[in-house]
TIKETOR-932565 format. One record per residue (C-alpha): residue number from 1; residue in one letter; x, y, z. Coordinates in steps of 0.5 Angstrom, whole numbers, plus 500, padded with zeros to 3 digits. Example, Ala and Ser with C-alpha at 12.3 -4.5 7.8 and 13.67 -1.06 7.14 Angstrom:
REM residues 2
+-----+------+-----+-----+-----+
:  nr : rest :   X :   Y :   Z :
+-----+------+-----+-----+-----+
:   1 :    a : 525 : 491 : 516 :
:   2 :    s : 527 : 498 : 514 :
+-----+------+-----+-----+-----+
REM end
This chain:
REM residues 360
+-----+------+-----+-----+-----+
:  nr : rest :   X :   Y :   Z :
+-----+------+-----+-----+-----+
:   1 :    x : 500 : 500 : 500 :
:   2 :    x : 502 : 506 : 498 :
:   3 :    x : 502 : 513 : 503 :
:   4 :    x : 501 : 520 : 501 :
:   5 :    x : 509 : 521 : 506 :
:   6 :    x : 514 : 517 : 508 :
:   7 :    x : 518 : 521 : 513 :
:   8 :    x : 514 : 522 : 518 :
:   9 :    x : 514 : 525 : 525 :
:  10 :    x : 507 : 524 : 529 :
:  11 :    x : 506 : 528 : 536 :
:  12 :    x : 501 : 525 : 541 :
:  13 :    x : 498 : 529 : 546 :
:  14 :    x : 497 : 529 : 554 :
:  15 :    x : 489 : 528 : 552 :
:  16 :    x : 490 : 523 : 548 :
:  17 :    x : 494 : 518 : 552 :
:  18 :    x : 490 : 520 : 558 :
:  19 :    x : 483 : 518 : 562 :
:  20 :    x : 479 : 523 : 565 :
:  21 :    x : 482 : 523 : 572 :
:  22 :    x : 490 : 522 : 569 :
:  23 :    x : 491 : 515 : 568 :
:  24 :    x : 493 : 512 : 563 :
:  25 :    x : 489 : 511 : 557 :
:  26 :    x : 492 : 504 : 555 :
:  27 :    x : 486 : 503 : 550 :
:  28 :    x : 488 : 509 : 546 :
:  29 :    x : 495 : 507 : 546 :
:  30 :    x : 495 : 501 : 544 :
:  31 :    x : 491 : 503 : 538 :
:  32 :    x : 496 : 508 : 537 :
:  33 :    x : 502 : 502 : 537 :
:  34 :    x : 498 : 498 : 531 :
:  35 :    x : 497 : 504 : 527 :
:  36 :    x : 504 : 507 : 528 :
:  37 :    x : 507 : 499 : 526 :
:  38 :    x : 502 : 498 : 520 :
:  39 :    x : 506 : 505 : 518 :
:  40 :    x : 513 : 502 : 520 :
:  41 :    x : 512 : 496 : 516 :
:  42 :    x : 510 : 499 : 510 :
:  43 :    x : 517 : 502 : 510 :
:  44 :    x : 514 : 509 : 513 :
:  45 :    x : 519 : 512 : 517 :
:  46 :    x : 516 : 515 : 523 :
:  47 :    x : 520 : 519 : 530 :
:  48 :    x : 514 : 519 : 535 :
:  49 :    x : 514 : 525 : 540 :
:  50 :    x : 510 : 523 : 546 :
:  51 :    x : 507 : 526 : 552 :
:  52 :    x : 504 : 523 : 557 :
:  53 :    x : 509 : 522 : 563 :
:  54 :    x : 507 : 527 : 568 :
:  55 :    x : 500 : 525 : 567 :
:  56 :    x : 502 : 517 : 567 :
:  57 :    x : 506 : 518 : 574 :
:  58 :    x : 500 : 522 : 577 :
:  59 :    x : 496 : 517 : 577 :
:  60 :    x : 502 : 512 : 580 :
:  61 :    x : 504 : 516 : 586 :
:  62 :    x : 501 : 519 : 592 :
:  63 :    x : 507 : 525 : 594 :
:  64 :    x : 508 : 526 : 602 :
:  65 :    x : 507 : 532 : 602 :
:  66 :    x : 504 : 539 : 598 :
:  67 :    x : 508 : 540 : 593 :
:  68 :    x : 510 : 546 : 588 :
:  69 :    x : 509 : 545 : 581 :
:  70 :    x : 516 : 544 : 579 :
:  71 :    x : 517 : 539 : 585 :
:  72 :    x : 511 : 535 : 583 :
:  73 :    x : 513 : 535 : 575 :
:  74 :    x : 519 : 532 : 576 :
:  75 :    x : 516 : 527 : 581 :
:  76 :    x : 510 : 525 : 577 :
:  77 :    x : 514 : 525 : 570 :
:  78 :    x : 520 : 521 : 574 :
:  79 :    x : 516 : 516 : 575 :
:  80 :    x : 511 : 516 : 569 :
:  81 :    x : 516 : 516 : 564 :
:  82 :    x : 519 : 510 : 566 :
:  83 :    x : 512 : 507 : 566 :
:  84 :    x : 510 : 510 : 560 :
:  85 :    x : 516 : 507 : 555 :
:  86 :    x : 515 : 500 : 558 :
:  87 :    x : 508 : 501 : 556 :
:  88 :    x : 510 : 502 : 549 :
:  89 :    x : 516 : 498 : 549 :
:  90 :    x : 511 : 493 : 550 :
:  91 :    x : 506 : 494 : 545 :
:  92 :    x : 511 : 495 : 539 :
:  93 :    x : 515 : 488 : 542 :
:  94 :    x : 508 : 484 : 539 :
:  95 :    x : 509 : 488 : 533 :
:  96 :    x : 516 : 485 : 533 :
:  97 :    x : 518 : 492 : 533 :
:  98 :    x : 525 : 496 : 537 :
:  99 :    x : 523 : 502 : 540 :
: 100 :    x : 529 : 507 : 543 :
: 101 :    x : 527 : 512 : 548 :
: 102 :    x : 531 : 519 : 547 :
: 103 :    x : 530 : 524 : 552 :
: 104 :    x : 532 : 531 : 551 :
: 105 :    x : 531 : 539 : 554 :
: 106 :    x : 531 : 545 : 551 :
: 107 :    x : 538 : 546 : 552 :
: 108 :    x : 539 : 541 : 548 :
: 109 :    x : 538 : 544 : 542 :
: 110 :    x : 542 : 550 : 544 :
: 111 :    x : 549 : 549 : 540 :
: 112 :    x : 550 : 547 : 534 :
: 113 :    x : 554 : 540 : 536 :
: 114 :    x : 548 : 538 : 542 :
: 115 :    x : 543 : 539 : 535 :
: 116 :    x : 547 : 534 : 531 :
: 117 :    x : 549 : 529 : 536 :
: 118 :    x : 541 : 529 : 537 :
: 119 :    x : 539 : 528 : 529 :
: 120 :    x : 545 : 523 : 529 :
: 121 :    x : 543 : 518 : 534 :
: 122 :    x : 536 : 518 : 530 :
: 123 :    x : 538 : 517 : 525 :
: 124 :    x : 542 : 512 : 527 :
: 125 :    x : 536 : 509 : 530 :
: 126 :    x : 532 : 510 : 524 :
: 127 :    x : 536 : 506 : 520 :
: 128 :    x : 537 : 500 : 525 :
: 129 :    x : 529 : 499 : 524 :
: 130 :    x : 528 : 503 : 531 :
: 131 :    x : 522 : 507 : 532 :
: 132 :    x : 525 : 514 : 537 :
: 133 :    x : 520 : 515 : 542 :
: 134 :    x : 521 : 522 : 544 :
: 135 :    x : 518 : 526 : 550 :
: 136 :    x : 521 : 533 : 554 :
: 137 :    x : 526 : 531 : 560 :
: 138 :    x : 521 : 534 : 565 :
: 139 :    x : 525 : 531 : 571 :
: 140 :    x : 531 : 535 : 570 :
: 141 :    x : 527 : 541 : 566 :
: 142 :    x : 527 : 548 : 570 :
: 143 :    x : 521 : 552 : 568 :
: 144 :    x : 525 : 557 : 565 :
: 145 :    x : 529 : 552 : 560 :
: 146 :    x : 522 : 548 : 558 :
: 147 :    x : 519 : 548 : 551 :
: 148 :    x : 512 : 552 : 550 :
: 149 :    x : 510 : 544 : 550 :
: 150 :    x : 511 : 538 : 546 :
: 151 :    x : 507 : 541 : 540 :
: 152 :    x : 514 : 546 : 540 :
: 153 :    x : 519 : 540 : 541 :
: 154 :    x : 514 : 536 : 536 :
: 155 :    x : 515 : 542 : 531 :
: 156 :    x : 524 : 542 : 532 :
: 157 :    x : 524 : 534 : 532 :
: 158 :    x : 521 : 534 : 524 :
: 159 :    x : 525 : 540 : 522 :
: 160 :    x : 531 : 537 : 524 :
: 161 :    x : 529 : 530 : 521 :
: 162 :    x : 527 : 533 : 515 :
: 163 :    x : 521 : 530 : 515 :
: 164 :    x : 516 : 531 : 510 :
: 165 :    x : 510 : 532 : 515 :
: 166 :    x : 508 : 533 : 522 :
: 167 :    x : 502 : 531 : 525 :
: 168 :    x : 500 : 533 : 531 :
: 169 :    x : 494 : 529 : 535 :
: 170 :    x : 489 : 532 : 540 :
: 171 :    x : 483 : 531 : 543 :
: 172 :    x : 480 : 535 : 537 :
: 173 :    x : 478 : 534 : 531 :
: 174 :    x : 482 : 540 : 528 :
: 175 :    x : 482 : 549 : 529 :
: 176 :    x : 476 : 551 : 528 :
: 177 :    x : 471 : 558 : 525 :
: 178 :    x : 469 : 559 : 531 :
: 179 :    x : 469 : 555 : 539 :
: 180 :    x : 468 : 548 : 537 :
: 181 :    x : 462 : 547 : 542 :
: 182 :    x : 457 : 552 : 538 :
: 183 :    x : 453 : 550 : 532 :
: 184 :    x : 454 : 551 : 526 :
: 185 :    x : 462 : 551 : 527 :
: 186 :    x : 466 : 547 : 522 :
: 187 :    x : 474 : 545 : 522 :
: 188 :    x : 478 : 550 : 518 :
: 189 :    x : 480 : 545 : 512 :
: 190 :    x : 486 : 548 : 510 :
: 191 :    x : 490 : 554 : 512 :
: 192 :    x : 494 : 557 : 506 :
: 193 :    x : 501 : 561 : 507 :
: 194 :    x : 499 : 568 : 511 :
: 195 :    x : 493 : 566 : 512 :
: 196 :    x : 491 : 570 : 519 :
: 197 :    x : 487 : 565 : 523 :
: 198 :    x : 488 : 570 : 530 :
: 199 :    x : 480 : 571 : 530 :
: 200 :    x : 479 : 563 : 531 :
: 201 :    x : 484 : 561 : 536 :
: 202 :    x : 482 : 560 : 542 :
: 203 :    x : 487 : 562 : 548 :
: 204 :    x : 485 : 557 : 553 :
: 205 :    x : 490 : 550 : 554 :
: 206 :    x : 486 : 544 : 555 :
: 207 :    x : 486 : 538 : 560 :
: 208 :    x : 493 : 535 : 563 :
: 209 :    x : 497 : 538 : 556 :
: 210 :    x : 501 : 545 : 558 :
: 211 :    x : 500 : 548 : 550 :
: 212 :    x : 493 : 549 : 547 :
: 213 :    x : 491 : 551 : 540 :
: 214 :    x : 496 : 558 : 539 :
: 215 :    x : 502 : 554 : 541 :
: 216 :    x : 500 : 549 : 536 :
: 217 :    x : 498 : 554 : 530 :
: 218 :    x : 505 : 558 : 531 :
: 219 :    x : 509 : 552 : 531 :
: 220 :    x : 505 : 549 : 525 :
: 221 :    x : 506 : 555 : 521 :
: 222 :    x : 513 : 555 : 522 :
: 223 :    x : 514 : 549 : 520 :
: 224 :    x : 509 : 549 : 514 :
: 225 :    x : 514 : 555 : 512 :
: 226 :    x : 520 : 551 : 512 :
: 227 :    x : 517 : 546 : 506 :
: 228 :    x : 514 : 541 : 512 :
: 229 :    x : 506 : 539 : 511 :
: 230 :    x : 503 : 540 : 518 :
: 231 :    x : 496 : 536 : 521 :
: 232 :    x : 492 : 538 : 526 :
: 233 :    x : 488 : 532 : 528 :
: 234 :    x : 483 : 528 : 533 :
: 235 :    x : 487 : 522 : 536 :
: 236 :    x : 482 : 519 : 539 :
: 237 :    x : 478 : 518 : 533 :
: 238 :    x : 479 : 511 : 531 :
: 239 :    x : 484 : 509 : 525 :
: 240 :    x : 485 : 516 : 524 :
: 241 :    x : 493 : 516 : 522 :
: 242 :    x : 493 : 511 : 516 :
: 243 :    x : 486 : 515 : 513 :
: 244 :    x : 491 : 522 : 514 :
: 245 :    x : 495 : 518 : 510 :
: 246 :    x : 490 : 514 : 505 :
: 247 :    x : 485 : 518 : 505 :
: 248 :    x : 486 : 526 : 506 :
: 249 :    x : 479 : 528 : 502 :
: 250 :    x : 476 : 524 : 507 :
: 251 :    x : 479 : 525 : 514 :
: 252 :    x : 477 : 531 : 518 :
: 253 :    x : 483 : 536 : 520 :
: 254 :    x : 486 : 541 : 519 :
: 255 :    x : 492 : 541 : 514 :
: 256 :    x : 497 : 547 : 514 :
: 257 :    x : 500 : 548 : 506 :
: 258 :    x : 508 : 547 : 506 :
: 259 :    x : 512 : 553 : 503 :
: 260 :    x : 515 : 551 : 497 :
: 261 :    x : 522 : 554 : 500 :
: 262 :    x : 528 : 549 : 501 :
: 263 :    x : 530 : 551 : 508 :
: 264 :    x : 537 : 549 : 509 :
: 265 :    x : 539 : 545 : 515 :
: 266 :    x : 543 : 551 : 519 :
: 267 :    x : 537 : 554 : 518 :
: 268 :    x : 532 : 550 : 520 :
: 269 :    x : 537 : 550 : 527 :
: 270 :    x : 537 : 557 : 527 :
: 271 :    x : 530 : 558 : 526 :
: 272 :    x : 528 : 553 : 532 :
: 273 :    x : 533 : 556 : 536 :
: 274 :    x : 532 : 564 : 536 :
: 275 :    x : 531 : 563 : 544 :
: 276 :    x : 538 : 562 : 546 :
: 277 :    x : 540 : 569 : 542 :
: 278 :    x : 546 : 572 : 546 :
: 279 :    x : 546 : 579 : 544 :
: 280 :    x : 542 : 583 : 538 :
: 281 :    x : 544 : 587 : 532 :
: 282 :    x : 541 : 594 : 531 :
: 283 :    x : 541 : 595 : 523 :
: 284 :    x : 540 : 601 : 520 :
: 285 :    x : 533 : 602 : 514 :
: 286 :    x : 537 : 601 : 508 :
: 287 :    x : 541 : 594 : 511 :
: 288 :    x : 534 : 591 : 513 :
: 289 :    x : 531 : 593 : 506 :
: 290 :    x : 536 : 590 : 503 :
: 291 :    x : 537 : 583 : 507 :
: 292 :    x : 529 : 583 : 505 :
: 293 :    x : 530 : 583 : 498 :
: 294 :    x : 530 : 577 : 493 :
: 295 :    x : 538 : 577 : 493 :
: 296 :    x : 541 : 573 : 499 :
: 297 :    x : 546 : 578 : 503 :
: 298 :    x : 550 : 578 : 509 :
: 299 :    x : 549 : 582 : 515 :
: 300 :    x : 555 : 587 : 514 :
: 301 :    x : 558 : 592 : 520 :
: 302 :    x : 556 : 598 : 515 :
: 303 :    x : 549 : 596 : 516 :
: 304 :    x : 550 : 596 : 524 :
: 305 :    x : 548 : 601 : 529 :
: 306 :    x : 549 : 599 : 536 :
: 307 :    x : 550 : 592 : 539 :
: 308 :    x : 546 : 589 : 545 :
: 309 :    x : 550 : 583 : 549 :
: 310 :    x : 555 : 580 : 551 :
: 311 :    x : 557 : 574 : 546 :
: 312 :    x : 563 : 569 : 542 :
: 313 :    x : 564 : 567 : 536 :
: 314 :    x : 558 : 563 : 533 :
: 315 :    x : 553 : 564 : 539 :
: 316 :    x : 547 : 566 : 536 :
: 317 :    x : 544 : 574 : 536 :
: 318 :    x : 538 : 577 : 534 :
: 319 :    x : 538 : 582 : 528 :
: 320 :    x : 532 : 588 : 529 :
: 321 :    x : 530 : 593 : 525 :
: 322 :    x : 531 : 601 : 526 :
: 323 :    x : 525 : 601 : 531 :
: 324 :    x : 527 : 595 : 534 :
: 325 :    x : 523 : 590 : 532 :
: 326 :    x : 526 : 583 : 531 :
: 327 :    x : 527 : 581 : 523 :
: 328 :    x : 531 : 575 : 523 :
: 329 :    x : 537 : 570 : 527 :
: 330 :    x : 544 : 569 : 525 :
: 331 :    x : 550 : 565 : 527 :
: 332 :    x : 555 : 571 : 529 :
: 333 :    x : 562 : 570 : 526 :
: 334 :    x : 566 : 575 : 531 :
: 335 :    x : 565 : 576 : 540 :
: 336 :    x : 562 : 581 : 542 :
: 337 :    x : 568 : 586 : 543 :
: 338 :    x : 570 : 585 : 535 :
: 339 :    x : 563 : 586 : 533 :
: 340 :    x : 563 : 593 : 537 :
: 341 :    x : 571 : 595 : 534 :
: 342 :    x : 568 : 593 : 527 :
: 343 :    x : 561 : 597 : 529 :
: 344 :    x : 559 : 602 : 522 :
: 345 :    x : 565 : 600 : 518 :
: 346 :    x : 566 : 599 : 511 :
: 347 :    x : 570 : 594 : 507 :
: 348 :    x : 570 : 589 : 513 :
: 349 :    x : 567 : 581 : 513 :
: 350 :    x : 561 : 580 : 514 :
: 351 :    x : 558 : 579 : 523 :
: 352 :    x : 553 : 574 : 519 :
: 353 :    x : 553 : 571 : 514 :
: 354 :    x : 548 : 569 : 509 :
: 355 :    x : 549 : 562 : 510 :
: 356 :    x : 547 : 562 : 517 :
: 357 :    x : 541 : 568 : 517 :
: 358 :    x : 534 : 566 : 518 :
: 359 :    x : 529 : 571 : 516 :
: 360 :    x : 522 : 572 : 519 :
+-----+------+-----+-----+-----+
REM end
């Protein structure tokens, strides 16, 4: 049987996998394992990004005593993840399928080095017949270092995996024209490049899951510009990942349209990773013009006004316009104090170089 991708990276939420008083729902996670092994043996590559530790220690442990947010996050996702991945590692054995679990933090995808060794090991997973199971490190993950949730980590893991497409399940059926719970509302079937969808979101998070559907519409997006096809759908719908893939007119979800761009590799790692930016170039009108044109050009130390932060070589800053509004991230060449010495002159090397600058 022929499916519509081969590459693929499929995100489950926390609503998915979870019974409504937080325990695991093995049922539907059993489901899940028959499609994802129906898709692996027909030679469809597949990373699985997995939520569900926390609520899966939640229901095991009884803490002894009140504990803060953080306390009570490491707790439960220490226990729960344990469980969570025996959980799958025996579902797919009855498939005679390996899985490999790869725990990772935001960190992680900070340096260039941490990014590559992440893909590698993979890969290397990929091409043993192993399927990656991926979830956030809640254990030893700080509140200020964690991602948005799983929906932004799903988002960084098909970008690096150069995956053809994204799916992400939820608890819905997909973003919808208005609040799901009126009549006369339909899901929005496809959502074009540009198209504004900020009058249909709906900002609350929802259940046991930390995002809710802005986060997962912003990270679709990105994603979608970077060529990668994103899908929003229910997976607690029966079946619903092979009719995704072998009926798409049929099946309700929402389907963000990939950009027809070729998105090179360091950019992509650029563009997930503008949150560990160490500094900021300050450009003057005429340079950000010209970075906006059809041609590629570097950031040159002519076009710069001022320099915000202290950096090394090859950290990332972010490039703002006269008004200060960010309009892309880059890879510097030069540390801060030579960045500074070179600030408005001609003739001199470029602070970012094309190759390693990402627009937004």
């Amino acid at each position: 049987m022929d499916y519509q991708y081969t590459k693929l990276a499929v995100k489950i939420g926390s609503n998915v996998l979870t019974r409504k008083d937080g325990t695991l729902d093995v049922t539907r996670m059993s489901a899940l394992v028959d499609q994802v092994a129906e898709l692996h043996k027909a030679g469809v590559e597949i990373v699985l990004v997995s939520s569900g530790a926390v609520a899966s220690g939640r229901s095991e442990i009884k803490p002894s005593r009140k504990l803060d947010s953080v306390d009570q996050r490491q707790l439960f996702s220490a226990v729960g993840q344990a469980k969570l991945i025996n959980r799958y590692y025996e579902l797919f054995r009855e498939h005679g399928i390996a899985v490999g679990q790869v725990l990772t933090t935001k960190e992680s995808f900070g340096t260039r080095r941490h990014y590559l060794n992440q893909r590698n090991c993979m890969r290397v997973m990929l091409e043993n017949g192993v399927i990656p199971i991926v979830n956030e490190n809640d254990t030893i993950s700080v509140t200020e270092l964690m991602f948005t949730d799983n929906d932004e980590l799903s988002g960084m893991i098909a970008s690096m995996m150069d995956m053809q497409a994204l799916i992400i399940l939820s608890n819905i059926d997909g973003i919808y024209n208005g609040s799901p719970s009126q009549p006369g509302t339909s899901v929005i079937r496809e959502v074009e490049q540009g198209k504004d969808l900020s009058d249909y979101i709906q900002t609350e998070k929802s259940g046991f899951g930390r995002g809710g559907m802005l986060t997962k519409t912003t990270i679709a997006r990105k994603v979608a510009d970077e060529g990668i096809s994103v899908i929003i759908a229910n997976g607690k719908k029966d079946n619903i990942l092979i009719d995704i893939l072998r009926h798409p007119e049929q099946t309700v979800c929402t389907r963000f349209i990939p950009a027809d761009s070729d998105v090179s590799s360091v950019k992509k790692w650029i563009a997930h990773s503008e949150g560990f930016a160490k500094g900021e170039l300050h450009l003057n009108e005429q340079a950000v013009t010209a970075l906006r044109g059809k041609k590629a050009v570097s950031v040159l130390p002519v076009g710069v006004t001022r320099i915000e932060g202290d950096f090394e070589k090859d950290d990332l800053v972010k490039i703002m316009d006269a008004r200060g509004r960010q309009v892309g991230v880059g890879r510097i060449t030069v540390d801060s104090t030579e960045a500074r010495e070179m600030l408005g002159m001609h003739g001199q090397r470029p602070l970012v170089h094309y190759d390693y600058l990402y627009l937004e």
